[in-house]
N, CA, C and O atoms as a CHARMM CRD file, in Angstrom:
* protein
*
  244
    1    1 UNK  N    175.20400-202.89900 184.55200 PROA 1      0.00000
    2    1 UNK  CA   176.50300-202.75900 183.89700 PROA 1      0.00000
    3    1 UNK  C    176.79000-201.27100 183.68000 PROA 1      0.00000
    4    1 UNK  O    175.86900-200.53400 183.32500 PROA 1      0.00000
    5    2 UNK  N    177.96500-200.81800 183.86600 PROA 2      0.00000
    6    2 UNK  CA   178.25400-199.96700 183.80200 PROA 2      0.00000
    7    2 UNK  C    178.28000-199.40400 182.32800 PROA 2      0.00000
    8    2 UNK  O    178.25600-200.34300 181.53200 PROA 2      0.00000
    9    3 UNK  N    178.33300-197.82400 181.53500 PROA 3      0.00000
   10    3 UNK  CA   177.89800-197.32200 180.33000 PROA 3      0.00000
   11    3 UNK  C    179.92900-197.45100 180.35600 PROA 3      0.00000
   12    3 UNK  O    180.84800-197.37500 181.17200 PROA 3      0.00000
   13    4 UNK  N    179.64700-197.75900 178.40000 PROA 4      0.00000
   14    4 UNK  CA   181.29800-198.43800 177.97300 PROA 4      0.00000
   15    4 UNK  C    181.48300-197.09100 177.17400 PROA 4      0.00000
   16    4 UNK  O    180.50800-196.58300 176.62000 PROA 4      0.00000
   17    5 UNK  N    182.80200-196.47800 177.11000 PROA 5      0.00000
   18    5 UNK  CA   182.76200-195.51400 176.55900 PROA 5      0.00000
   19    5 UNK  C    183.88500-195.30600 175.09700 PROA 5      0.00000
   20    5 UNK  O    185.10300-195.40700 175.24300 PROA 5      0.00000
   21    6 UNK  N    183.44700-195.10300 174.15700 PROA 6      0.00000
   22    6 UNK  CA   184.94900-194.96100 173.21700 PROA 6      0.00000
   23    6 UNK  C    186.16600-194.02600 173.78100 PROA 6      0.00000
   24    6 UNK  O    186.38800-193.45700 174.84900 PROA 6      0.00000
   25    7 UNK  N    186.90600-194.16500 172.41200 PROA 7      0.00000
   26    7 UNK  CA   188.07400-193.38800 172.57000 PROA 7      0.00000
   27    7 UNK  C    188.01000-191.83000 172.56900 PROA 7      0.00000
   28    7 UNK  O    188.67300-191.06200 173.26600 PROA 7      0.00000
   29    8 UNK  N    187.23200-191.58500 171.79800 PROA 8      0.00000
   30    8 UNK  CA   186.55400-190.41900 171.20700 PROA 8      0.00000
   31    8 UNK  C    186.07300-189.59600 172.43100 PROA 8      0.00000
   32    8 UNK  O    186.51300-188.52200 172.84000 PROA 8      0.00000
   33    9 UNK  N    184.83500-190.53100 173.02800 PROA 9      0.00000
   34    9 UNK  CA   184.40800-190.17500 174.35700 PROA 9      0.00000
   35    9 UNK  C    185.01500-189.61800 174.99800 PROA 9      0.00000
   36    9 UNK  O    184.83200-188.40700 175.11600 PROA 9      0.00000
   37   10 UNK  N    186.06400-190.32100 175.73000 PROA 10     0.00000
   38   10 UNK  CA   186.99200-190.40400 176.96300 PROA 10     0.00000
   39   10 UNK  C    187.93900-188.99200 176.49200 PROA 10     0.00000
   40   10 UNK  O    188.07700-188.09800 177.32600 PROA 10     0.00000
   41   11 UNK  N    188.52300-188.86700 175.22600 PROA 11     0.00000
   42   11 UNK  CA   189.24700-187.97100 174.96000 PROA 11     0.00000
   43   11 UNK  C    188.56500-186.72100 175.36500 PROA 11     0.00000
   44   11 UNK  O    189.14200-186.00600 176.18500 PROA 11     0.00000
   45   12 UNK  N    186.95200-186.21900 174.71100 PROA 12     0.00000
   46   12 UNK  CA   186.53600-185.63900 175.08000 PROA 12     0.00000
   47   12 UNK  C    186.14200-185.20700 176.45700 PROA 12     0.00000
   48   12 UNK  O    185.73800-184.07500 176.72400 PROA 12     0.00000
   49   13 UNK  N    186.31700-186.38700 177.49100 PROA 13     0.00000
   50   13 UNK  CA   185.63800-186.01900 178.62900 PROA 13     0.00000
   51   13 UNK  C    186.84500-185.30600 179.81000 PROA 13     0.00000
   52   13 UNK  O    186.63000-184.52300 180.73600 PROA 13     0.00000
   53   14 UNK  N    188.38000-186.04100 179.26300 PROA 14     0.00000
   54   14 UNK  CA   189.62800-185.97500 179.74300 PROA 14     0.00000
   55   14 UNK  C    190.50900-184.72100 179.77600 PROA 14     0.00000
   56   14 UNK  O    191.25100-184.25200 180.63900 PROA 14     0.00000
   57   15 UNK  N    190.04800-184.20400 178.09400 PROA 15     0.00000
   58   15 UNK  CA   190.92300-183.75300 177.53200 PROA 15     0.00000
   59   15 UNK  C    192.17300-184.12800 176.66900 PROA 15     0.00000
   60   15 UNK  O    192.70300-183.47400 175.77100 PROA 15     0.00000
   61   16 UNK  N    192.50300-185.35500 177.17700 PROA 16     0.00000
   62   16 UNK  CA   193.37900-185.60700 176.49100 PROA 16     0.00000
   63   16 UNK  C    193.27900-186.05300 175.55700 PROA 16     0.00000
   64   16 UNK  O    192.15100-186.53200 175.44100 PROA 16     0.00000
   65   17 UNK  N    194.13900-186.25200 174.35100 PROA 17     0.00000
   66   17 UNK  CA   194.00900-186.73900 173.00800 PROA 17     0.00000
   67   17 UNK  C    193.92600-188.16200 172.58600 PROA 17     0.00000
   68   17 UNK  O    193.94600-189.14700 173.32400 PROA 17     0.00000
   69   18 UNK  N    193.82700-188.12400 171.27100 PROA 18     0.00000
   70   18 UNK  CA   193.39400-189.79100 171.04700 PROA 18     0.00000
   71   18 UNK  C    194.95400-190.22200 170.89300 PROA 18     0.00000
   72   18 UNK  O    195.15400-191.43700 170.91000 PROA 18     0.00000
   73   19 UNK  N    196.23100-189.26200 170.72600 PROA 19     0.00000
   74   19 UNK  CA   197.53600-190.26400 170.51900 PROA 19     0.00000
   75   19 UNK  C    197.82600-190.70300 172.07200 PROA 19     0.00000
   76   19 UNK  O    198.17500-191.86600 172.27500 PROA 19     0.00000
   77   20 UNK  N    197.70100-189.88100 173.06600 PROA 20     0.00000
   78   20 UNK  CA   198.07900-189.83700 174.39200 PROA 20     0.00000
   79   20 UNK  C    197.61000-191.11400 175.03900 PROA 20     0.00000
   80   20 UNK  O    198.31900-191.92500 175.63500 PROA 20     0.00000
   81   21 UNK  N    195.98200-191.18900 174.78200 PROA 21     0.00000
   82   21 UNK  CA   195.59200-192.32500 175.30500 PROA 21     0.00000
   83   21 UNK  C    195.73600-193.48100 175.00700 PROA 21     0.00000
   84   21 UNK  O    195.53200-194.44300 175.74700 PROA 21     0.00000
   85   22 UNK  N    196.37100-193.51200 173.07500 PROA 22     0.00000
   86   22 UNK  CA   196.60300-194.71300 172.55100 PROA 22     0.00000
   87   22 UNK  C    198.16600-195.27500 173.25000 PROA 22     0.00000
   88   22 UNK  O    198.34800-196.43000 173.63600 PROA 22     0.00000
   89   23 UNK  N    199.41400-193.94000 173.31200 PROA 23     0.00000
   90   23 UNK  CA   200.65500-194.08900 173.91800 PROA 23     0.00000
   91   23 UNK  C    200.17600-194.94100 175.39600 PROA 23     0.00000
   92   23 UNK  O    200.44000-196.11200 175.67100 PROA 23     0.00000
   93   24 UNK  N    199.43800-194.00600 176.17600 PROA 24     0.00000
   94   24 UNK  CA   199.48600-194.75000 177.39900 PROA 24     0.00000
   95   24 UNK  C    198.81600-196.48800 177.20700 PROA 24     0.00000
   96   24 UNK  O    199.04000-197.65800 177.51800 PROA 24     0.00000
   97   25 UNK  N    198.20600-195.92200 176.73000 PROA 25     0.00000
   98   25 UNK  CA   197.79200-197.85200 176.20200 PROA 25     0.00000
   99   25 UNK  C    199.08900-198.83100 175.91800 PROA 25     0.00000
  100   25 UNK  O    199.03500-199.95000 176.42900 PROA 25     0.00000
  101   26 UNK  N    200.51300-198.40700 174.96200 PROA 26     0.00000
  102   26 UNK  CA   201.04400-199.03800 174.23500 PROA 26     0.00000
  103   26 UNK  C    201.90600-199.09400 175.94300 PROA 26     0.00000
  104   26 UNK  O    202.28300-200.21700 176.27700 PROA 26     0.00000
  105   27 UNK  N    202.12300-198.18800 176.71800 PROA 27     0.00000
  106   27 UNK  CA   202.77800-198.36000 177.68700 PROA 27     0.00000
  107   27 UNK  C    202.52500-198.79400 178.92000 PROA 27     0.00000
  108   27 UNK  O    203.44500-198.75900 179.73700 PROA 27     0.00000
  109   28 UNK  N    201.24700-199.28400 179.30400 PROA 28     0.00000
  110   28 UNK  CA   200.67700-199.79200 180.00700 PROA 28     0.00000
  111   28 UNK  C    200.42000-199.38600 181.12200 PROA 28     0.00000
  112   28 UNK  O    200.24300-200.00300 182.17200 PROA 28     0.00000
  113   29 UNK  N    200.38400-197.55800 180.72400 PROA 29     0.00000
  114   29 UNK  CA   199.76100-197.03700 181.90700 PROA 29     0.00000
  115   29 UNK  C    198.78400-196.01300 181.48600 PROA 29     0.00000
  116   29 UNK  O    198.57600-195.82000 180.28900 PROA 29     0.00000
  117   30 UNK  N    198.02900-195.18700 182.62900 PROA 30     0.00000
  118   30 UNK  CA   196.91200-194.86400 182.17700 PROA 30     0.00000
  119   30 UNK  C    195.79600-195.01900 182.52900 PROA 30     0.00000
  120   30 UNK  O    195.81800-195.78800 183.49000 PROA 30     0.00000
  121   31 UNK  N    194.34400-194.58000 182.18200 PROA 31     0.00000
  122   31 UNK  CA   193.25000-195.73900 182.19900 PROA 31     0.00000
  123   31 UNK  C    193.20100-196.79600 181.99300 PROA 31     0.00000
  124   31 UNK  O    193.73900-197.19200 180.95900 PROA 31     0.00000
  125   32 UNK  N    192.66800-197.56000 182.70200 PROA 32     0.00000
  126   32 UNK  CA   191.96700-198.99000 182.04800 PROA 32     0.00000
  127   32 UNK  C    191.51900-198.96000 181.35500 PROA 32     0.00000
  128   32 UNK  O    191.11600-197.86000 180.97800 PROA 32     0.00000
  129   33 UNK  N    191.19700-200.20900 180.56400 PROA 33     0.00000
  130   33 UNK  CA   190.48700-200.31300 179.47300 PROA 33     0.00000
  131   33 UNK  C    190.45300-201.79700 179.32100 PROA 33     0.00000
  132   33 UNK  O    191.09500-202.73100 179.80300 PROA 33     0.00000
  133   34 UNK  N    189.17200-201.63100 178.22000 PROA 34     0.00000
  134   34 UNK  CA   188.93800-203.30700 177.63600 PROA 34     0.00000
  135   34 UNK  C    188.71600-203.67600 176.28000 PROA 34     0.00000
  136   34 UNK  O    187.74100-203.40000 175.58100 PROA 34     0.00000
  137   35 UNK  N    189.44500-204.14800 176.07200 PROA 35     0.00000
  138   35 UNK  CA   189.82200-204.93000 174.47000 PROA 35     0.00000
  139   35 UNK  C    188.98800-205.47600 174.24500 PROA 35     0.00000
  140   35 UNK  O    188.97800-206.44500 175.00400 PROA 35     0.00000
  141   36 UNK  N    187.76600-205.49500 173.29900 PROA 36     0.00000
  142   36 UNK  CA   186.61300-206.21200 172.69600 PROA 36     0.00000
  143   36 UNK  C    187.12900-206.69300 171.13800 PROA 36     0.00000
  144   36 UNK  O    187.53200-205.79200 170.40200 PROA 36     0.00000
  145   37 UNK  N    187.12700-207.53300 170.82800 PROA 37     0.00000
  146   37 UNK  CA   187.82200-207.58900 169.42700 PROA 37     0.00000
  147   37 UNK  C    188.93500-206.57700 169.31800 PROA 37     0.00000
  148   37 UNK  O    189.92600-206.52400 170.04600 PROA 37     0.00000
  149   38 UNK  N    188.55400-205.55800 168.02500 PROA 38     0.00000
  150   38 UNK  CA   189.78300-204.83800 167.73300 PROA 38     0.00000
  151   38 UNK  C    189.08900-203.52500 168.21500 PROA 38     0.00000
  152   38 UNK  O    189.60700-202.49700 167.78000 PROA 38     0.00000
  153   39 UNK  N    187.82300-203.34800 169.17800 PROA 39     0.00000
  154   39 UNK  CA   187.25500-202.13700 169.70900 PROA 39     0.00000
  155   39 UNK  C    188.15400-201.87500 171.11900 PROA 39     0.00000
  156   39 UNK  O    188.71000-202.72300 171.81600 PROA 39     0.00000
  157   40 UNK  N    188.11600-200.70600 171.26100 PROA 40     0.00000
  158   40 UNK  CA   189.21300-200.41300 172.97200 PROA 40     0.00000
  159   40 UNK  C    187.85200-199.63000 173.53100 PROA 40     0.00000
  160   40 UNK  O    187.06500-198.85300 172.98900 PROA 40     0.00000
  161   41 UNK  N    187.91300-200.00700 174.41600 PROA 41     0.00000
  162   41 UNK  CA   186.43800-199.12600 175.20000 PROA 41     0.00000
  163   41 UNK  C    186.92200-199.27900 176.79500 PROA 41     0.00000
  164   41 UNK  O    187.62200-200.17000 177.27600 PROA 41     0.00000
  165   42 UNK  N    186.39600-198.26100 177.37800 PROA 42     0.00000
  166   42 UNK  CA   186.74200-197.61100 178.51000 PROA 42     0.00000
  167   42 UNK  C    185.19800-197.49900 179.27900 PROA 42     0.00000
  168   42 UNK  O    184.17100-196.94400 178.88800 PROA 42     0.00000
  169   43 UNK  N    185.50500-198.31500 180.61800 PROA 43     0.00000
  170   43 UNK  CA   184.45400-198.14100 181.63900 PROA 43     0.00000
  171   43 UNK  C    184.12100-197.03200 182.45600 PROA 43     0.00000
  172   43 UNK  O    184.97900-196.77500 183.30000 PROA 43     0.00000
  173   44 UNK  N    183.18000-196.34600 182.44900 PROA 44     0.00000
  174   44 UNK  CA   182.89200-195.39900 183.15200 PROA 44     0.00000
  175   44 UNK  C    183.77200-195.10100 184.09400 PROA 44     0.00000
  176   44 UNK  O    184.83400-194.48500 184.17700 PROA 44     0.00000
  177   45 UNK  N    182.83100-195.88600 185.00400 PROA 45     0.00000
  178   45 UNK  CA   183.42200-196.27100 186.57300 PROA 45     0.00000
  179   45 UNK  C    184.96200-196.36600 186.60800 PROA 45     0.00000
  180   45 UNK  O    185.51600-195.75700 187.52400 PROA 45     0.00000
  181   46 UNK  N    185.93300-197.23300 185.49800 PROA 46     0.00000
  182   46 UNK  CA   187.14200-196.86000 186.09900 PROA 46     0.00000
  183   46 UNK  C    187.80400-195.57200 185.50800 PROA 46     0.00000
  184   46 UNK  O    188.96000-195.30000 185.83200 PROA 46     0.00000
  185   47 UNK  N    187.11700-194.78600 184.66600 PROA 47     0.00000
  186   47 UNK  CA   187.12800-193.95200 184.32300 PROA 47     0.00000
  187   47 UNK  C    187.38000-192.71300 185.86500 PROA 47     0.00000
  188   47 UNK  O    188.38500-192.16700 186.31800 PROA 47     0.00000
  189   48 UNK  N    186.10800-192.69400 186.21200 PROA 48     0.00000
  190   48 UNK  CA   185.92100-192.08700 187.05400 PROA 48     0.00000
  191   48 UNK  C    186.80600-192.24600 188.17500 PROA 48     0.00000
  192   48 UNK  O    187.32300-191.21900 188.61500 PROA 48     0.00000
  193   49 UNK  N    187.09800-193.44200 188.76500 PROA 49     0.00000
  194   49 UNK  CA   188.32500-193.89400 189.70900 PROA 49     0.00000
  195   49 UNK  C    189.38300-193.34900 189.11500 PROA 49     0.00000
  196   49 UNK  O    189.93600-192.55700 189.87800 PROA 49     0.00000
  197   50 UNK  N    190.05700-193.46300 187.75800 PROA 50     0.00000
  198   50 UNK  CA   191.11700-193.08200 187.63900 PROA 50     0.00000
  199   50 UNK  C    191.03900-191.47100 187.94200 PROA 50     0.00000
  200   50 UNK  O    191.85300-191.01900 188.74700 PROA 50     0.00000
  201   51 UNK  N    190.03200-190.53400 187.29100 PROA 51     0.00000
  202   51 UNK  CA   190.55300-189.34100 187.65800 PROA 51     0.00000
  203   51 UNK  C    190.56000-189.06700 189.13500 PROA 51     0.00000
  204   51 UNK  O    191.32900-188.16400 189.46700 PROA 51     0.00000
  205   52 UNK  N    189.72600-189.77300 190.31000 PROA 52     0.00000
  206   52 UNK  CA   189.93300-189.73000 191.56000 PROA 52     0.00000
  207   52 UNK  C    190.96200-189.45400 191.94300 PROA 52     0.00000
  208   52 UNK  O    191.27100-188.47600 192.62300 PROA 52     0.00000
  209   53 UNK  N    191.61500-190.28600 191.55000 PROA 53     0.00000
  210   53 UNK  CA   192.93100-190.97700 191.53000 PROA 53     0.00000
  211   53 UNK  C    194.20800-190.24800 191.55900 PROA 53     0.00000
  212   53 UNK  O    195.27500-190.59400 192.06600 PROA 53     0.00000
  213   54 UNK  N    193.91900-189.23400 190.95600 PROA 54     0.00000
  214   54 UNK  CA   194.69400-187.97700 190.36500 PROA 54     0.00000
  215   54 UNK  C    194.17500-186.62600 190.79200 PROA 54     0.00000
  216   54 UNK  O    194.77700-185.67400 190.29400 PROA 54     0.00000
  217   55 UNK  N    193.04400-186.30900 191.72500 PROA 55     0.00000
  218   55 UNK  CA   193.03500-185.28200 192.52600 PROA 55     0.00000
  219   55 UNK  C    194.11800-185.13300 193.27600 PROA 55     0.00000
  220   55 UNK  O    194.77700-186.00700 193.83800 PROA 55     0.00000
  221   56 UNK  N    194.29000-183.84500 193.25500 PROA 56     0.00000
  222   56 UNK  CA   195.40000-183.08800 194.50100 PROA 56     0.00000
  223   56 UNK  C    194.63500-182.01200 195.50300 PROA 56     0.00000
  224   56 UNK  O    194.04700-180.97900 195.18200 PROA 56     0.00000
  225   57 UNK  N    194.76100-182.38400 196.35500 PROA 57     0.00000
  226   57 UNK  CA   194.05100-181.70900 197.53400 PROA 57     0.00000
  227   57 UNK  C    195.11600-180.71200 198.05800 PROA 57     0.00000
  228   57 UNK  O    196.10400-181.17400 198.62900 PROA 57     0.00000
  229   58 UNK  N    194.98000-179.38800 197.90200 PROA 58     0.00000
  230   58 UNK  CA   195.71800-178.33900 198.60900 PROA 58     0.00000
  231   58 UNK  C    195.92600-178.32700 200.27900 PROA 58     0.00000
  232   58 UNK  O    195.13900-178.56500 201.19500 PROA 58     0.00000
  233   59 UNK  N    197.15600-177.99300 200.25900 PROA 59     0.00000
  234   59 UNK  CA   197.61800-178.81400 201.92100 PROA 59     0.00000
  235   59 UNK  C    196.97700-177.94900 202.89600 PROA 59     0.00000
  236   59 UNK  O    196.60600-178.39800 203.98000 PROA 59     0.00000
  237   60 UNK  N    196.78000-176.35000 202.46600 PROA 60     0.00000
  238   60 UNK  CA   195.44400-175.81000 203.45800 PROA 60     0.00000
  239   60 UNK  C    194.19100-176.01000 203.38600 PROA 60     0.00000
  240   60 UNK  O    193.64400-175.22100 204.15600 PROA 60     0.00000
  241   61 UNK  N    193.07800-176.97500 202.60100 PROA 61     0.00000
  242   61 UNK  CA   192.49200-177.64000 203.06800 PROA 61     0.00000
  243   61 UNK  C    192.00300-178.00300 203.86300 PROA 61     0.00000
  244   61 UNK  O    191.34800-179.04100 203.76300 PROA 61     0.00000
């Protein structure tokens, strides 16, 4: 199983903040994530896909 990460975490690892990630949550975009009770936790792995996701490769390259 992949390591589950908080909000806290992810903010730290992202940069981005804990309102940003809660907004993109309320708007349904963003990272994934998974609702455990009233815990929000974030999977590595799609963690990692998402920032993939969002590389920009310079067109001289």
């Amino acid at each position: 199983m992949n390591k589950l990460l908080t909000e806290q975490e992810v903010a730290e690892l992202t940069g981005l903040s804990l309102s940003t990630l809660r907004m993109n949550r309320s708007k349904g975009k963003g990272i994934p994530y998974l609702k455990i009770g009233k815990c929000v936790r974030y999977n590595m792995e799609d963690l990692k896909n998402y920032l993939e996701s969002k590389k920009i490769i310079p067109a001289g390259n």
